[in-house]
C-alpha positions in Angstrom: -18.0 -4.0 13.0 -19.8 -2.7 9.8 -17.6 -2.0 6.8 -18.8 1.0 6.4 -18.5 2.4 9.7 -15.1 1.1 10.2 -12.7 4.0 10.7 -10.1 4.8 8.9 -7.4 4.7 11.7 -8.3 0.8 12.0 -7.2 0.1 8.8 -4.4 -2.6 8.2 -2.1 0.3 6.7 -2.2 3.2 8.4 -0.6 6.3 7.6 3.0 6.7 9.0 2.9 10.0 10.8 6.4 11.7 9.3 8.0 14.3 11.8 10.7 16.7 10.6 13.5 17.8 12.4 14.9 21.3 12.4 19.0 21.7 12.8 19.2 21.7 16.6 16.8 18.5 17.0 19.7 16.9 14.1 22.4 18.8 15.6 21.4 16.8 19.1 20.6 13.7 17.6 23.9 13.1 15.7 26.3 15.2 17.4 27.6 17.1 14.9 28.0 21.1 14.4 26.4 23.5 11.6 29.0 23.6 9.5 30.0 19.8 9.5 25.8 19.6 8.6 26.0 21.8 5.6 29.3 20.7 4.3 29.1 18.7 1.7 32.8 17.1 2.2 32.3 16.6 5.8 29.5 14.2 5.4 28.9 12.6 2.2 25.1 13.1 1.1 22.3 11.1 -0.9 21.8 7.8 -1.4 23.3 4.6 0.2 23.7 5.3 3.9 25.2 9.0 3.1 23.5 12.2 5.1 20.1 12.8 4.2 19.4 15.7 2.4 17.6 18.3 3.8 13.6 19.3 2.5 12.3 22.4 2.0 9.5 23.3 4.3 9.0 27.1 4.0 10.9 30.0 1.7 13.7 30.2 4.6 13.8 27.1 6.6 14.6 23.4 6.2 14.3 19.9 8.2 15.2 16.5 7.8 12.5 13.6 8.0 13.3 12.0 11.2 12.9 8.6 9.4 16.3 9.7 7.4 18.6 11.1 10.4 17.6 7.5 12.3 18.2 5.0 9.1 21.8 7.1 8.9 22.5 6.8 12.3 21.4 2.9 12.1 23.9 2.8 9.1 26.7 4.2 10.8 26.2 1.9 13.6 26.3 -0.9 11.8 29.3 -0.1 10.2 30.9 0.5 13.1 30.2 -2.4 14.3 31.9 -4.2 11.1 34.8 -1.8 11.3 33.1 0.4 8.3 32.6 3.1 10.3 
């Protein structure tokens, strides 16, 4: 093929599609409530295997990168597994 009719989605990096996940998708996904969600000393946040924090994606609403809520639950898992957990 022509390199300059190559497309784009061939390339050898392609763009990671990113979905977000609104509260019931998370809620589902990790089992936990609302309030255990929001509260900061339920569920340590930030950095290092702790909760994601949410993104903004409108003037009322929020998500979580789906990326995030799986690498956490991956984290937990493994710690679990190590007796971490």
């Amino acid at each position: 093929m022509n390199p300059t009719t190559q497309s784009s989605t061939t390339s050898t990096h392609p763009a990671r599609q990113q979905r977000i996940l609104r509260l019931p998708e998370v809620k589902a996904k990790i089992g936990f409530g609302r309030s255990t969600i929001y509260a900061p000393f339920y569920i340590k946040r930030g950095a290092n295997g702790e909760f994601p924090r949410s993104i903004s994606i409108g003037a009322r609403a929020v998500g979580w990168l789906e990326s995030d809520i799986d690498q956490w639950i991956e984290t937990r898992r493994i710690g679990a597994a190590y007796g971490r957990g």
